[in-house]
Every structure is written in structure tokens, then in C-alpha cells.
C-alpha positions in Angstrom: -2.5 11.0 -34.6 -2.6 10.3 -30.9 -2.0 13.0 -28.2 1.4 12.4 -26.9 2.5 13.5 -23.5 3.9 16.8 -23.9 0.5 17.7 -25.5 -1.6 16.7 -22.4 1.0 17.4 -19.7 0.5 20.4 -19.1 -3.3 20.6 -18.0 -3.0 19.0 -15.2 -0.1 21.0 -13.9 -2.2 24.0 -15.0 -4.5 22.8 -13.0 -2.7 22.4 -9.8 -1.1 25.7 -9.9 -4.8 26.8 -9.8 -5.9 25.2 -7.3 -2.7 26.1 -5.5 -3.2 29.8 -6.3 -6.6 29.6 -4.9 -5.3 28.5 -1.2 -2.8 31.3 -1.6 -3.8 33.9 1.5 -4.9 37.2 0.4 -4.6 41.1 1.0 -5.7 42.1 4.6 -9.6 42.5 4.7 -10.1 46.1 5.7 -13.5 46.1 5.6 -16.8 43.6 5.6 -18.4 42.6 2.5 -22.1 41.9 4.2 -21.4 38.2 5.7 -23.4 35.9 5.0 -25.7 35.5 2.0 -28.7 33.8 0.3 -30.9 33.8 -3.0 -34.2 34.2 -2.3 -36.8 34.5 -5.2 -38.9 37.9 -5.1 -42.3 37.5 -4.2 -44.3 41.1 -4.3 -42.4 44.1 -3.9 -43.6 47.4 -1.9 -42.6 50.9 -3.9 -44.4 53.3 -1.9 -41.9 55.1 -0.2 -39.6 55.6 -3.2 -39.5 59.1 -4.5 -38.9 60.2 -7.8 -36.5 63.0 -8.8 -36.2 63.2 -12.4 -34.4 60.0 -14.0 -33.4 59.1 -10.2 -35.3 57.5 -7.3 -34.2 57.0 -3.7 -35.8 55.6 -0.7 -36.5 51.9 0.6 -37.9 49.6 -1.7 -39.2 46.9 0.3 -39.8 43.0 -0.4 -41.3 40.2 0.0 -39.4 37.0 -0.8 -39.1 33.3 -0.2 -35.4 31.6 0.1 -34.2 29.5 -2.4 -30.8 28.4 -1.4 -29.1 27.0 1.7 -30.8 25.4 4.7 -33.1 27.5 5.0 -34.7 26.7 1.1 -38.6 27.6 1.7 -38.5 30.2 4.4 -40.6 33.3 3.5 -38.6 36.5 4.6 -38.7 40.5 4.3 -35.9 42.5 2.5 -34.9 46.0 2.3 -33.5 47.8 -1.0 -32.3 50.8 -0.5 -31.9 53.7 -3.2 -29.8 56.6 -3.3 -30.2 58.0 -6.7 -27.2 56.8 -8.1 -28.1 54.7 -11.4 -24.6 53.1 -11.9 -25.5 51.2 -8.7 -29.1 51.0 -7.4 -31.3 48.0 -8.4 -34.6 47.7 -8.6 -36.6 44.4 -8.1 -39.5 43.0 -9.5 -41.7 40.0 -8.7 -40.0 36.9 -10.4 -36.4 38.3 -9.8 -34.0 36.1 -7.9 -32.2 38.5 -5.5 -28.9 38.2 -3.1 -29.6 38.6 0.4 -27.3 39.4 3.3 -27.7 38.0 5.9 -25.7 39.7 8.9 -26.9 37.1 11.5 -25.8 34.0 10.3 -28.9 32.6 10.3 -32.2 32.9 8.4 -35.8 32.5 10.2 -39.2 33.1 8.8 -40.2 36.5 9.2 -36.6 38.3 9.3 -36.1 41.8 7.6 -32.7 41.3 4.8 -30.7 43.0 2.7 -31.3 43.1 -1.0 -27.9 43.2 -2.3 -28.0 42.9 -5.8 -29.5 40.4 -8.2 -28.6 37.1 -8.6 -26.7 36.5 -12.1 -24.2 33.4 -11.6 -26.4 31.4 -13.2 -26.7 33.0 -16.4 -22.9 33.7 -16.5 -21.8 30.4 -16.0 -24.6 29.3 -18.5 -22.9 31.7 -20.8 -19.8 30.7 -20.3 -20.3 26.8 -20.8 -21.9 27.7 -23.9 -18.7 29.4 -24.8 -16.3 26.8 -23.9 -18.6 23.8 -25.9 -18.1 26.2 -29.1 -14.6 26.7 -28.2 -13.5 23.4 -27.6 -16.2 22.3 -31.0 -13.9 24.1 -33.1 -10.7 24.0 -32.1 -10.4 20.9 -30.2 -8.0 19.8 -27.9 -6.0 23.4 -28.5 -9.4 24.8 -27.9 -9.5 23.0 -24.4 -6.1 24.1 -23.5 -7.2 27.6 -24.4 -9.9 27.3 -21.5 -7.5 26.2 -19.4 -5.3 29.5 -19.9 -8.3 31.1 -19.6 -8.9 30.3 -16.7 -5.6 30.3 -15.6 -5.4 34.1 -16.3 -8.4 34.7 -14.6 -7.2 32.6 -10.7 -3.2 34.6 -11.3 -5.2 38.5 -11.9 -7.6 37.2 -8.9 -5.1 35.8 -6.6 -1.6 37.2 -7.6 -1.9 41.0 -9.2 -4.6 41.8 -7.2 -3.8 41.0 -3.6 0.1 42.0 -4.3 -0.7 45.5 -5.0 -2.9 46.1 -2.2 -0.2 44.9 -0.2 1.9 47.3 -1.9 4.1 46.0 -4.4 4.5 48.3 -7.8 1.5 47.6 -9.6 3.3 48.5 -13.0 6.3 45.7 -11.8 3.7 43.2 -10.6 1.6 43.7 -13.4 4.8 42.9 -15.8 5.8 40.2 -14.1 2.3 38.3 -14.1 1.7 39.0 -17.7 4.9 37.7 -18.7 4.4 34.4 -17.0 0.6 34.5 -18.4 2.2 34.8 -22.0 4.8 31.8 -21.1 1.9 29.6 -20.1 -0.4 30.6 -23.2 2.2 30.3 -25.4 3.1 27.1 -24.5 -0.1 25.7 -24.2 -0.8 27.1 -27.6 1.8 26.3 -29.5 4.1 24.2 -27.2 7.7 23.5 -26.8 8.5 24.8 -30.3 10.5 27.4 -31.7 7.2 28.8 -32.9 5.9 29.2 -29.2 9.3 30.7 -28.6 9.3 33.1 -30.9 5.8 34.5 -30.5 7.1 34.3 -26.6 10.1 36.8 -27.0 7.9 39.4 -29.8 5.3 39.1 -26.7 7.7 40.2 -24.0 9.4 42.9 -26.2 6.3 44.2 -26.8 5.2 44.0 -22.9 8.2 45.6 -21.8 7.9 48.4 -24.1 4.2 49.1 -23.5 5.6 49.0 -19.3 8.1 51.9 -19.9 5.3 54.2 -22.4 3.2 53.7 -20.1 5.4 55.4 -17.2 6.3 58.3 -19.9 2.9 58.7 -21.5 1.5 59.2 -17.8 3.9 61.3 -17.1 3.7 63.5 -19.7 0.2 64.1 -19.4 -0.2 64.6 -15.7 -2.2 61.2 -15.6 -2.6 60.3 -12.4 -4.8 57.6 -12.1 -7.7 58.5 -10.5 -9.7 58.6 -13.7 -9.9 54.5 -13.0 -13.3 53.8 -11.5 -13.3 53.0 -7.7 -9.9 54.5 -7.1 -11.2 57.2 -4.6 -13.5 54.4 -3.0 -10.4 52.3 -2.9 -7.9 54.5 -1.3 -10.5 55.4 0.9 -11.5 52.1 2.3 -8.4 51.4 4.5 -5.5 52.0 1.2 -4.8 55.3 1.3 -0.3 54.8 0.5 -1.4 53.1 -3.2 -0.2 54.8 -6.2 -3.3 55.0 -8.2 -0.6 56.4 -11.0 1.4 53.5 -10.5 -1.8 51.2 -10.8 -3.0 52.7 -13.8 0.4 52.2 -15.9 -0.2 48.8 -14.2 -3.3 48.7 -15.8 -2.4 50.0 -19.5 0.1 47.3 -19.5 -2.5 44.4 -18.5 -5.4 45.8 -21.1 -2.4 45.9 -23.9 -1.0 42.4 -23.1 -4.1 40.4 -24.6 -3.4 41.7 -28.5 0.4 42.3 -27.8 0.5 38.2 -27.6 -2.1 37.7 -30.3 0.0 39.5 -32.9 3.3 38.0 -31.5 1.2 34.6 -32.1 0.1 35.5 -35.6 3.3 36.7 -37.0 5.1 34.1 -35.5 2.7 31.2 -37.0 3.2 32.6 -40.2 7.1 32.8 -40.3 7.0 29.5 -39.2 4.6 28.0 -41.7 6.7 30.0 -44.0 10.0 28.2 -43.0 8.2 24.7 -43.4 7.0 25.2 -46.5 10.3 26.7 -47.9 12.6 25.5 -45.7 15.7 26.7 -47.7 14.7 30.4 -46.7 17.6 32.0 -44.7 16.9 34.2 -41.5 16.6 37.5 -43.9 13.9 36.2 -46.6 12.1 34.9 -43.1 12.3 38.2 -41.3 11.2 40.0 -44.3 8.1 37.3 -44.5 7.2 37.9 -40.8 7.2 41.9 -41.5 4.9 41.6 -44.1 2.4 39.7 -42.1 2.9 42.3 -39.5 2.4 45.3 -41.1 -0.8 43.2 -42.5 -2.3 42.6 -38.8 -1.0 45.5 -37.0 -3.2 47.8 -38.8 -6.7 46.6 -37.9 -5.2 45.4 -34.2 -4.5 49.2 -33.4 -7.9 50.1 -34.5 -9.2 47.2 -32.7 -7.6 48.8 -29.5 -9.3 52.3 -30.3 -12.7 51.0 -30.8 -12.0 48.2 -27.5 -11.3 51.8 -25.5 -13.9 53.9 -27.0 -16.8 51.3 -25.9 -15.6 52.0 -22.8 -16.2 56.3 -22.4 -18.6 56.3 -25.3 -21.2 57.8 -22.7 -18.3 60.0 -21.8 -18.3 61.2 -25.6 -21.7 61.9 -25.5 -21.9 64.2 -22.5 -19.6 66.1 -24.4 -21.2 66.0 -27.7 -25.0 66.5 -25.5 -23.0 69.7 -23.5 -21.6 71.6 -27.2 -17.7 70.6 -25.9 -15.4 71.3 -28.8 -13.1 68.2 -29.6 -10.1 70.4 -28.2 -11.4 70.5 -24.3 -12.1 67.2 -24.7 -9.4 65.5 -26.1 -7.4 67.8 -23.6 -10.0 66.3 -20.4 -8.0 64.3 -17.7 -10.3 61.3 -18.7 -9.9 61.0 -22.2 -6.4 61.8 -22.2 -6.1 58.6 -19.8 -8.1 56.7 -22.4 -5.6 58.3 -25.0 -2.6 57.2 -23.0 -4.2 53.4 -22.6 -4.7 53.1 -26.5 -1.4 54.8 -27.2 0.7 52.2 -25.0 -1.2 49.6 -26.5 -0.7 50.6 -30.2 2.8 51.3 -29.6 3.6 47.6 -28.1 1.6 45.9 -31.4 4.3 48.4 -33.4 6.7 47.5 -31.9 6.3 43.6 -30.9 5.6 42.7 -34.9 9.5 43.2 -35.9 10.7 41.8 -32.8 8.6 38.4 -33.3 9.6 38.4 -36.9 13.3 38.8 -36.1 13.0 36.1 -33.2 11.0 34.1 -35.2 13.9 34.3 -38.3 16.4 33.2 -36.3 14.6 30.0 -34.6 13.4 28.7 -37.7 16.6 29.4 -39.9 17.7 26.3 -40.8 21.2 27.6 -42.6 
């Protein structure tokens, strides 16, 4: 069976809105990222003046290294790495490592003394991810394709839309709403279509959004969350943003980590009241609400641990610590950060709860044929 046009349609409209989204101007630059930059592959490296405290070093690791990108492909240089004993963010570099260098003039002659900025890992991502999308697209086909496209798409509306409209001071908890509601209209339809089965999963999606959006606000609430458990917030308000709600951002942010599973299971139960209603097509809306129930309460119970074991990869050094310092599991559970992770799973199992009824109900009365 040939594609028709509503099944091809929209990927090139997809496409335009993300090219369009990538012209879109962004949040005022309060500060410089480094300029200019090259890859340059490392050619000996000079540890001498690092010192060694423990499981930390600091100092000025210096290189040798000879450009591999740019105009200037060939030209041997000297870099600087500086250390300042902080493992979540030093690098060290070894001969054979491809490195990113800043370049602050503009312009690269033999000789110059760089910047090592970090390592250079493009390549392997993007190697990764093509893998990714030829297994994808292998096994699911054309839906597959479309599924890289929403990928995608998701990726250029966080980048380009969420982000740069709370820095600039919109609610992040609105914003974040609003984005993943038009993110679930787009996947939806891409997935599904124009059918009463994209619909329904659509409307159980949304429910289940908007209900994870007002826990959140309560849960924080509640327990004195108040956001600045999320990494860089300090760094962040301190760069030039101190008038953000780093509250407000991180019910922002519960709702965007529990959107991805909210729409799966509004996507499963959905499919499966409508295969239902196909094969029995005589079913009235109650027999299909009950159906769509039954394959909820059959999904929702491994989604919410799904959710607790996505979290707990997340602070499982955090549980350590605790375990390594002899905390009992009442100060801990009762910390400011794992009560933030608590209040993250929580609004995230609540919304699969709740979005599994509210799909199978939609769901009933779109496919009831009586």
C-alpha cells in the first residue's frame, strides 16, 4: 500500500517549523562562551605542575597539539588546561585525544598558547545517533522516520522555545505546559495521524500533563522545594538572572521529565481500545472504557516503576554518600534533595494514574460506533 499524502505531509512541514525555530532570536547573552574555537589533536602533554591532593588535582596541565579543523588545519599550537579540583568538571588530556580549543583572538598562528576547553565528542554522538536512527527507521519504517523527526522536533522547540522564554522570564511551569502540549500534538499526529486513535491518546496525554502541572505546584509547596537542588541553578541566577524562579523552573521541569511516559501510556492504552473497537466493532462506549482500563492498570504499574528507577539513576551517588556516611533512611528521605527527587517521581506517577482513565474514556467515546 502506497503512502498517501497525509502520511508524508507532515515531514516537511515539520521540517520547516525547524528550521524556522532555529532563526528564532534567543535570550540576551549575558555572558561569553570563549569565542571562537577549534579541534586540535593532542600531541604530548606536560603534567609537571599539577599537584595532587587526594582524589583531586589542580594546576595547569599544559599541551602540545596540532589543529585539525578550520583554516588553520596543520598548525602546531600550545594549550593550557587548567584544574581546580573539581572532578564533575576538570579534564584531563592525553596524547591521541582530540581537544576543543578557544581561541579568543579570532585567529590561530603557529606557536600560540590556547585554551583546552573540553574534549571533542561530536563525533562519536552523532555516530551514535545515526546508528540509532538506521535501527529505528529498520524496524519501524516509515513511522520510525517520522519518529526521528519528532525527535528532533522536540529537541529544536526545548532548545529554541522553553529555554530562551524562561530566561526571558516567562513562567517556566506555563511555558513548559504549553510546549509539551504542542510536542504531544505533533507526536501524536505523526504517530498515529488524523485518527480518533491519535486523538484520543492526545486528550489522556494532556489530562495527564495538566495534572502533573498543578502536583507539581502543590507537591513543591508542600515540601518547601525550592528549586535549587537543580544543578546549575546558583551558577545560573548568578550569571546575569538573578529575578528567575528556580521554584517555578523546577515544577517546570517535573512536568517536562513526566511528559515523555504520560504520552506513552496515553499512546498504549489508546492503541489498544482502538484495536479493540476494530476487531469488535459492536462494543458500546462502556465495554470499550472498561477494555482501555484493563490495559491501563496493566502498563501503569511497571511505567511508575520505570519513573522511580529513571530518577534514582540520577542521585544514586547521592544514595551512596548516605549509605558510605551511616545516614538513616529517615534524614534522608527527609534531605531537601531527595525530597525534590521524591516530588519529580511523585508528579510523574500521579499523571500515568491519572492519564490511563482519561485516555480510556476519550478513547470510548471516539471509537464508539453506537
Amino acid at each position: 500500500m502506497g503512502m498517501g499524502k497525509r502520511d508524508w505531509m507532515p515531514v516537511p512541514v515539520l521540517a520547516a517549523l525547524c528550521v524556522a525555530m532555529m532563526f528564532a532570536p534567543t535570550a540576551e547573552r549575558v555572558v561569553s562562551d570563549g569565542g571562537e574555537t577549534v579541534r586540535a589533536r593532542v600531541v604530548s602533554v606536560d603534567d609537571s605542575k599539577l599537584v595532587y591532593t587526594g582524589l583531586v588535582r589542580y594546576g595547569t596541565q599544559y599541551l602540545e597539539a596540532e589543529v585539525v579543523s578550520g583554516p588553520a588545519a596543520g598548525t602546531k599550537v600550545r594549550a593550557e588546561n587548567e584544574l581546580r579540583a573539581q572532578m564533575d568538571l576538570d579534564k584531563v588530556f592525553a596524547p591521541g585525544d582530540v581537544a576543543v580549543l578557544s581561541v579568543p583572538a579570532g585567529e590561530v598562528r603557529a606557536g600560540d598558547t590556547l585554551v583546552a576547553r573540553d574534549h571533542w565528542r561530536l563525533g562519536w554522538e552523532v555516530a551514535v545517533f545515526a546508528v540509532f536512527a538506521a535501527l529505528l527507521v529498520a524496524f519501524a519504517g516509515w513511522t520510525g522516520l517520522k519518529a526521528l523527526f519528532s525527535f528532533v522536533f522536540s529537541c529544536v522547540a526545548v532548545w529554541k522555545l522553553l529555554v530562551p522564554l524562561c530566561l526571558n522570564g516567562w513562567s517556566a511551569l506555563w511555558t513548559s505546559f504549553a510546549v509539551v502540549a504542542a510536542l504531544t500534538a505533533v507526536i501524536m499526529y505523526l504517530v498515529a495521524g488524523a485518527t480518533r486513535k491519535g486523538a484520543a491518546a492526545f486528550l489522556g496525554a494532556t489530562t495527564g500533563v495538566a495534572a502533573s502541572l498543578a502536583l507539581a505546584r502543590l507537591f513543591a509547596s508542600l515540601m518547601h522545594v525550592n528549586g535549587a537542588t537543580m544543578p546549575f541553578s546558583q551558577a545560573l541566577v548568578y550569571t546575569g538572572y538573578p529575578g528567575l524562579d528556580l521554584a517555578d523552573i523546577f515544577c517546570g521541569g517535573a512536568v517536562l521529565a513526566a511528559s515523555g511516559a504520560v504520552m506513552d501510556l496515553a499512546m498504549d492504552v489508546s492503541a489498544g481500545v482502538s484495536e479493540v473497537a476494530r476487531h469488535s466493532p459492536g462494543l458500546g462506549r462502556r465495554e470499550l472504557f472498561m477494555s482501555g482500563l484493563r490495559i491501563g492498570r496493566a502498563v501503569v504499574g511497571t511505567m511508575t516503576t520505570t519513573l522511580l528507577l529513571a530518577y534514582s539513576g540520577g542521585y544514586l551517588t547521592l544514595l551512596m554518600v548516605f549509605a558510605a556516611q551511616g545516614t538513616s533512611p529517615v534524614d534522608f528521605i527527609n534531605s531537601t534533595l531527595v525530597s525534590a527527587e521524591f516530588v519529580k517521581t511523585m508528579v510523574g506517577s500521579f499523571g500515568l494514574v491519572l492519564v490511563a482513565p482519561a485516555s480510556a474514556l476519550a478513547a470510548a467515546y471516539l471509537h464508539d460506533n453506537g
